[in-house]
C-alpha positions as CSV (number, residue, x, y, z in Angstrom):
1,X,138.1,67.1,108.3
2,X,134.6,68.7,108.9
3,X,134.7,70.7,111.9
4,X,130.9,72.1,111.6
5,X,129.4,70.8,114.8
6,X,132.1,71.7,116.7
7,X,132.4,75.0,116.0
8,X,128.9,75.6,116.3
9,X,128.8,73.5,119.9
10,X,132.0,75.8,120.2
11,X,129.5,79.0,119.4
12,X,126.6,77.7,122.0
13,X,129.3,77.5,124.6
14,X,130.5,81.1,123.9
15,X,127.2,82.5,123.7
16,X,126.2,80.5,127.0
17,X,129.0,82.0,128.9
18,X,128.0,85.5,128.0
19,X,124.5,84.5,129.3
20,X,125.8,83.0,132.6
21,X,127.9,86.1,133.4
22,X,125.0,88.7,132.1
23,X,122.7,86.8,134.7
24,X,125.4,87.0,137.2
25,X,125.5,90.6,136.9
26,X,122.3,91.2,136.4
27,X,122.4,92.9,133.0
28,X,120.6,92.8,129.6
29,X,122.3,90.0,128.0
30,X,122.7,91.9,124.2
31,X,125.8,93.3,124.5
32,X,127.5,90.5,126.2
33,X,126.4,88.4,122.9
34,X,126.9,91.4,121.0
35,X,130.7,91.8,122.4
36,X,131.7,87.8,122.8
37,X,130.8,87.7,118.6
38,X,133.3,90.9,118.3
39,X,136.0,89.1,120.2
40,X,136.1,85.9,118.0
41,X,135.7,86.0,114.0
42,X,138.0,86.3,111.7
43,X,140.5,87.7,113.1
44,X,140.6,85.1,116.2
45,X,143.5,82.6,116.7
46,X,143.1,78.8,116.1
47,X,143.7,76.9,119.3
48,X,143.9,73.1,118.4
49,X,140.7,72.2,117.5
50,X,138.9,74.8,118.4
51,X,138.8,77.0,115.4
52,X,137.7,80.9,116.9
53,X,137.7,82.3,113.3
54,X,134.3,79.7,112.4
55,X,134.9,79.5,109.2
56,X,133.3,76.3,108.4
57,X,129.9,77.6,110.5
58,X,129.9,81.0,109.0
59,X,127.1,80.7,106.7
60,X,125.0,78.7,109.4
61,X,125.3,80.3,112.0
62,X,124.3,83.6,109.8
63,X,121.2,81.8,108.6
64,X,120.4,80.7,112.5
65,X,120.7,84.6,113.3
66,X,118.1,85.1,110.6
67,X,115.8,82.8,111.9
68,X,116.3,84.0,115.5
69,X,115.3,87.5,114.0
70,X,111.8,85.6,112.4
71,X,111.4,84.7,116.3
72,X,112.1,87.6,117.8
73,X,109.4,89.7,115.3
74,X,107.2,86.6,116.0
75,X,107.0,86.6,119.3
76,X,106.6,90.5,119.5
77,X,103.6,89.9,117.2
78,X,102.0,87.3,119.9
79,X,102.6,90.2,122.0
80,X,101.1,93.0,120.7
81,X,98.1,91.9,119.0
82,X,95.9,94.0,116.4
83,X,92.9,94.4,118.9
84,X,94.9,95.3,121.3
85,X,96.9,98.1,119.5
86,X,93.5,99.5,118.5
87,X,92.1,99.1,122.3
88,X,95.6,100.6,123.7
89,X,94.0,104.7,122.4
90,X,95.6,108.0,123.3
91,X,98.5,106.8,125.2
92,X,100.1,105.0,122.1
93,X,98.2,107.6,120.0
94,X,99.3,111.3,121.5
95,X,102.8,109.4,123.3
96,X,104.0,107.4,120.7
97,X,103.7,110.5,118.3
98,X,105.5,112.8,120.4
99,X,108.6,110.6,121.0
100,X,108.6,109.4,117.0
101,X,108.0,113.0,116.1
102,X,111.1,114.0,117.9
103,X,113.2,111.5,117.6
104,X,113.0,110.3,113.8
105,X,113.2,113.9,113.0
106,X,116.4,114.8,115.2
107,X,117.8,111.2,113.3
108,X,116.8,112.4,109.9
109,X,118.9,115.7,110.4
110,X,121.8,114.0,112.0
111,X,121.8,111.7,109.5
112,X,122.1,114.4,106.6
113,X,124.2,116.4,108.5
114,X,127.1,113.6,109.0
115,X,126.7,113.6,104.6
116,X,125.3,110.0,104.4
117,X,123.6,109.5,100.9
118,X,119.4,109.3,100.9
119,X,119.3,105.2,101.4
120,X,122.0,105.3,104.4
121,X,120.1,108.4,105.8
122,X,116.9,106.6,106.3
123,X,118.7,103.5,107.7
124,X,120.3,105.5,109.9
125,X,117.0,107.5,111.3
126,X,115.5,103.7,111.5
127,X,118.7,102.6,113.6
128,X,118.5,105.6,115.8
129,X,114.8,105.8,116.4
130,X,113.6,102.4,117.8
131,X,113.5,101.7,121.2
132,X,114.6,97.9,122.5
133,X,111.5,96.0,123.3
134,X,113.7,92.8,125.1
135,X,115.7,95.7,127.0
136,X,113.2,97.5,128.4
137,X,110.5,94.8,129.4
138,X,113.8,93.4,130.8
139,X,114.8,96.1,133.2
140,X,111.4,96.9,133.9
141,X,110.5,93.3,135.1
142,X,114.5,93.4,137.3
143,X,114.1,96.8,138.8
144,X,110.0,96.3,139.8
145,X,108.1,98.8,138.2
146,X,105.7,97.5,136.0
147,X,103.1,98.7,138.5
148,X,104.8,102.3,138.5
149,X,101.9,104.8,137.0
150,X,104.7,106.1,134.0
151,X,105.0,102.1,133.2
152,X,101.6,102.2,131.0
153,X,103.1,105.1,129.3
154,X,106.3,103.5,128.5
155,X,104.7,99.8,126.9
156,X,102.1,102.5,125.0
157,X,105.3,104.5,123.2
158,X,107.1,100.5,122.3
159,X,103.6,99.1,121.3
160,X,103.7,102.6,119.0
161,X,106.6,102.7,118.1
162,X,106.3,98.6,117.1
163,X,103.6,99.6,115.0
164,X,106.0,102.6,113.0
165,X,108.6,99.7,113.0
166,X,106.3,97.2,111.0
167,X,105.2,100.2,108.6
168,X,108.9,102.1,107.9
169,X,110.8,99.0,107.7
170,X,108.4,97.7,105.2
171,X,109.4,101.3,103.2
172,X,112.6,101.3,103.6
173,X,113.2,97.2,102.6
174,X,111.4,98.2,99.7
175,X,113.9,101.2,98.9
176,X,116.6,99.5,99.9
177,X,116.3,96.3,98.4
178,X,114.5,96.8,95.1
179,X,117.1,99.6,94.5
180,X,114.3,101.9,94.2
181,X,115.7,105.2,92.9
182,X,113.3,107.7,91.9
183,X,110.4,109.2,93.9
184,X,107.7,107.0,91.9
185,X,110.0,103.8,92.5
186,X,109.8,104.7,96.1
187,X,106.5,105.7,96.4
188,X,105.7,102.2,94.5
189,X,107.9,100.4,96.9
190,X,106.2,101.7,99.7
191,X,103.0,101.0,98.5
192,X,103.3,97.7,97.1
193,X,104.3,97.1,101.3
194,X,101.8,98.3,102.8
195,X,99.3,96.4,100.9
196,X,100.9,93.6,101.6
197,X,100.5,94.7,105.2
198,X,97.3,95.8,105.7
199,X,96.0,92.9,103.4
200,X,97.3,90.0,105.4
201,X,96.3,91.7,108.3
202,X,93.0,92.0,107.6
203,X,92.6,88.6,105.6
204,X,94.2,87.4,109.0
205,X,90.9,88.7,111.2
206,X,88.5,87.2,108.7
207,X,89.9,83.8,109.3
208,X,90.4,84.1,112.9
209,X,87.7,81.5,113.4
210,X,89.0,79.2,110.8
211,X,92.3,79.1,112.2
212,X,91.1,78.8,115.6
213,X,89.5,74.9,114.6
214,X,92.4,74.4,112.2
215,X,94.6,74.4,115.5
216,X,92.6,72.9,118.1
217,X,95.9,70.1,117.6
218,X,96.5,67.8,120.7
219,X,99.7,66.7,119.8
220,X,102.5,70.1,120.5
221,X,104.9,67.9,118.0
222,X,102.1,68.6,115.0
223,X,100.9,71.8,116.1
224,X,104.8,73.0,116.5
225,X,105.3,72.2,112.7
226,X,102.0,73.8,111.5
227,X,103.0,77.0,113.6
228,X,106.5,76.7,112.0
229,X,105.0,76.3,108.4
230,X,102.9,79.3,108.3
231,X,105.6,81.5,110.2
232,X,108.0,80.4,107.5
233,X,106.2,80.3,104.4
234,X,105.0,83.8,105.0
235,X,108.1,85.6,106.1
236,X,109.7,84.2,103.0
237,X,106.8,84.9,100.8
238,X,107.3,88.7,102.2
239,X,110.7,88.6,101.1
240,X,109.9,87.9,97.4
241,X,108.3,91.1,97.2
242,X,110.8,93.2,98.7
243,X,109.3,93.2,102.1
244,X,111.4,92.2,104.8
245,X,111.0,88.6,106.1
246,X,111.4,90.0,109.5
247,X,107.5,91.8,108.9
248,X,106.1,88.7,107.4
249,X,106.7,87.3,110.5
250,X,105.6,89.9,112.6
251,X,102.7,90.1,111.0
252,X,102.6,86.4,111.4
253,X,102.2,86.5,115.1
254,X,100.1,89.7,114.9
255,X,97.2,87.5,112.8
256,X,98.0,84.4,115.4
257,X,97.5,86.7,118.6
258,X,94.0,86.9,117.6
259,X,93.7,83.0,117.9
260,X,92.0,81.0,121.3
261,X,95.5,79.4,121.0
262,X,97.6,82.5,121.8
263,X,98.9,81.0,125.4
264,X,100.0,77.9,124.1
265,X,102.0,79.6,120.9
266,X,103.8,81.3,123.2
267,X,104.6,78.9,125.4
268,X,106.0,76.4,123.0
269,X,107.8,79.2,121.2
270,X,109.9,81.4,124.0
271,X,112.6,78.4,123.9
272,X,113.6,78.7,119.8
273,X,113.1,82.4,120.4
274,X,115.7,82.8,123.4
275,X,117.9,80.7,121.7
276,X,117.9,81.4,117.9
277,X,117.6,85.4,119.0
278,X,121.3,84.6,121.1
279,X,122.5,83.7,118.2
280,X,121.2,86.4,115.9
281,X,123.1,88.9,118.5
282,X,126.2,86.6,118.6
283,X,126.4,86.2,114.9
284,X,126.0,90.2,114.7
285,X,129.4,90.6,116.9
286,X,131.1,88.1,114.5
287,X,130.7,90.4,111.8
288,X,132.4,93.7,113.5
289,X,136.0,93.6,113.4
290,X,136.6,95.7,116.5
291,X,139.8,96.7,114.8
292,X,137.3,99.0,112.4
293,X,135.2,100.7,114.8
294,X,137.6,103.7,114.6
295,X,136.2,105.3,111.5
296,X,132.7,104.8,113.6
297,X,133.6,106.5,116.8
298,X,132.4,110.2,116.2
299,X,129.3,109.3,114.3
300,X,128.5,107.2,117.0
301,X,129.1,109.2,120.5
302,X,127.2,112.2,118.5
303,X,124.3,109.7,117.8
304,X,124.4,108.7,121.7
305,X,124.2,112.4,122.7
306,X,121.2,113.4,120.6
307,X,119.0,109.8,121.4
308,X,119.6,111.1,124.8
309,X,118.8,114.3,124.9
310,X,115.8,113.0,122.4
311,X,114.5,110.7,124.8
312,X,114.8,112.6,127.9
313,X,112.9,115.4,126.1
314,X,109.9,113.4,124.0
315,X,109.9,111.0,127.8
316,X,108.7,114.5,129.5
317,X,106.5,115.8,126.8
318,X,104.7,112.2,126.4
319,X,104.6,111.7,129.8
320,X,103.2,115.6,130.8
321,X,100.5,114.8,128.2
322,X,98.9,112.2,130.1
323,X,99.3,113.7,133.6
324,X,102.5,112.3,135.2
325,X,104.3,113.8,137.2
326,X,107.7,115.2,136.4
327,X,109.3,112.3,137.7
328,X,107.5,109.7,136.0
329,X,107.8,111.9,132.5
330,X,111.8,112.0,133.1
331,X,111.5,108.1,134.3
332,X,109.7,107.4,130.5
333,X,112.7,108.9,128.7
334,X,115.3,107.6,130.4
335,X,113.4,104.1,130.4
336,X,113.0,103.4,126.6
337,X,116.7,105.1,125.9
338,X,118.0,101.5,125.1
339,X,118.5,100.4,121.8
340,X,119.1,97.0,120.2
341,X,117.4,94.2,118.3
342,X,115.7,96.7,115.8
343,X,118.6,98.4,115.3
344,X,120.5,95.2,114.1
345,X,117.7,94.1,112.2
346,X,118.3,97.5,110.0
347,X,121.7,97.4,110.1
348,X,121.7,94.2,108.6
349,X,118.9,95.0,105.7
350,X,121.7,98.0,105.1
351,X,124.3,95.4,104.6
352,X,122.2,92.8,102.5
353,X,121.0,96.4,100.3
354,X,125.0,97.2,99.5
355,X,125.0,100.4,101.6
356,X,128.0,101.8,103.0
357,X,130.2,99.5,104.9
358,X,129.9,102.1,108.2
359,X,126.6,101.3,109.0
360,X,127.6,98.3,110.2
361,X,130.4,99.3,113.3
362,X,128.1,102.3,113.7
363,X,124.9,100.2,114.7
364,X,127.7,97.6,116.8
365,X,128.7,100.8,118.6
366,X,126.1,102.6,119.1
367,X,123.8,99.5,120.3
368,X,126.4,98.7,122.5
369,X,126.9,101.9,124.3
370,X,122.9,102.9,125.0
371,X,122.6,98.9,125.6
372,X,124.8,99.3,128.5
373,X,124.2,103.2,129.1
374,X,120.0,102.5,129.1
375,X,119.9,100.1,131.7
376,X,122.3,102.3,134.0
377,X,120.3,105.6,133.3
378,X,116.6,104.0,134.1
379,X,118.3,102.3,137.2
380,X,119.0,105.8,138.3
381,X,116.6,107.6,137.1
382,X,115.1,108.7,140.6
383,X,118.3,110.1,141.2
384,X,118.6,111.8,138.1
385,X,115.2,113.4,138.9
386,X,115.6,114.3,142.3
387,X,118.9,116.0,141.2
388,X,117.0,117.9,138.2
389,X,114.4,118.7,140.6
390,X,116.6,120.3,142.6
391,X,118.6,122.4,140.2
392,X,115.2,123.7,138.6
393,X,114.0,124.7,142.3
394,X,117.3,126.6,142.9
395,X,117.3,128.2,139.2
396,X,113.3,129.3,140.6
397,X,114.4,130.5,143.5
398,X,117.1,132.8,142.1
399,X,114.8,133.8,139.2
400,X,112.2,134.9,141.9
401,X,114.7,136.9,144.0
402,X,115.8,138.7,141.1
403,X,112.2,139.7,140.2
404,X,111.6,141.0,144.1
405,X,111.5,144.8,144.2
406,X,114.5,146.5,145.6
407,X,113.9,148.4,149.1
């Protein structure tokens, strides 16, 4: 007997649970998704009907994760719009290239030094690089301080670093999945994306005004399904060319955020997003089997250490660039230390490329840990200053006695 919808009403329950007691505690909810998936899977019991392993919803509940990724770059698109990337200026411009600068070059060295081969090294920077847009908005909104003077840093670095994200995953789908070998395959690869890119995008402003009359629609049902259609149509058509589908529909909502109709796009979408993204986390955790995170572990803790130290060090150079104080520079480094959606996105294109199987437990682990460790560190960051603050008085203070003339 066909046991689909129950294992998938068996799935929403799960995932709903880990919601309920994230909200309880007041936590980002990805690794509660993230760690519920781990716990079932295959190597779950059968308990009556209720079949753990989901077997029979394996493949759907894989291709709901997909689309929940579709909606997650989507809505980030409606978010960040062209114009307003250009408007955002030096924050996002001198900021975002500091904390890039450091951190995807500190990744790119761990990465080699660890002995991963040249396709797993740059999915590996990628997984190590990008801050989580959900987790941070998120703990900024919980903890009140989007009015705080270091917050307009902190969006300008994501909105930046959403921008590297479109371009580098673009590259690195095209390495990855064309099997792109030598440096003219690559550099083909990589071109042959951003075309694609920068083409849509601007073929998107020239018919800003046409698709502003195309969806002046008064029924929702009808303007749903057009919305759907193009979001769709385009992340697949990215996909034929060895972009991935997640850009197409970034890019998607990018071109849409330009529209009169932006307000009512997002409105209509946030539901499929939270939901469809819950599974796309879920459905991550069902393919970790906890029992193989061991051969992850050290990769994994050293990864943690230097995207630490990273942050905390690009967070004060960004933030002394644009005049905060020392506080607020430690409070943007600690702040945007979390990592998640973007990280499973790559890990995923690694798996769908054939790399090596470790990428997967590394990018559960390590998503995990600064998933959980993020939120705590930016909750105490004051403290974490005011106890730096302190130590680098002290170390003054004994620097200057020393330097005081004897007698």
């Amino acid at each position: 007997m066909n046991h689909l919808v129950l294992e998938i009403g068996l799935a929403v329950t799960l995932i709903a649970g880990a919601a309920l007691l994230s909200n309880w505690l007041r936590f980002s909810i990805v690794p509660f998704l993230i760690l519920t998936g781990m716990v079932v899977g295959p190597h779950a019991p059968k308990l009556g009907p209720f079949d753990f392993r989901f077997v029979e919803s394996a493949e759907l509940i894989e291709f709901m994760g997909r689309v929940g990724v579709l909606f997650l770059l989507f809505y980030l698109g409606l978010e960040f719009s062209v114009s307003r990337l250009i408007k955002a200026g030096r924050s996002i411009a001198v900021g975002g290239s500091i904390y890039i600068g450091i951190n995807f070059t500190a990744s790119l060295i761990y990465a080699y030094a660890v002995g991963l081969p040249y396709q797993e090294i740059l999915v590996v920077a990628g997984i190590t690089t990008i801050s989580s847009s959900a987790i941070v908005a998120k703990v900024l909104f919980d903890l009140r301080r989007t009015a705080n003077p270091e917050t307009e840093m902190i969006l300008g670095i994501i909105m930046f670093e959403d921008v590297f994200l479109a371009v580098y995953l673009s590259l690195v789908s095209g390495i990855v999945l064309s099997g792109a070998s030598s440096f003219s395959g690559i550099a083909a690869s990589g071109a042959f994306a951003l075309i694609f890119i920068l083409g849509l995008i601007f073929l998107g402003r020239l018919v800003t005004p046409w698709l502003n009359k195309l969806l002046r629609i008064s029924s929702n049902e009808v303007f749903v399904l057009v919305i759907f259609a193009s979001l769709f149509l385009l992340a697949g058509l990215g996909e034929t060319i060895h972009v991935a589908e997640a850009i197409g529909a970034l890019l998607v909502g990018l071109i849409l955020a330009e529209t009169e109709h932006l307000e009512r796009i997002e409105k209509l979408v946030v539901p499929f997003r939270d939901f469809f993204g819950a599974i796309f986390f879920f459905g991550f955790g069902l393919t970790i089997d906890p029992f193989a995170l061991g051969g992850a572990v050290w990769m994994t803790l050293g990864a943690v250490v230097l995207t630490v130290i990273g942050n905390v060090i690009a967070g004060i150079l960004a933030g002394r660039s644009a005049g905060l104080s020392q506080a607020g520079s430690l409070n943007v480094g600690l702040t945007i230390v979390s990592r998640g959606e973007f990280s499973i996105i790559l890990a995923n294109l690694a798996k769908a490329g054939g790399l090596l199987p470790i990428i997967q437990p590394f990018a559960a682990l390590y998503v995990l840990i600064l998933a959980i460790l993020g939120p705590i560190l930016t909750k105490e960051s004051e403290r974490i200053a005011d106890i730096s603050a302190r130590l680098f008085s002290r170390n003054k203070i004994s620097v200057d006695e020393e330097e005081l003339p004897l007698g």
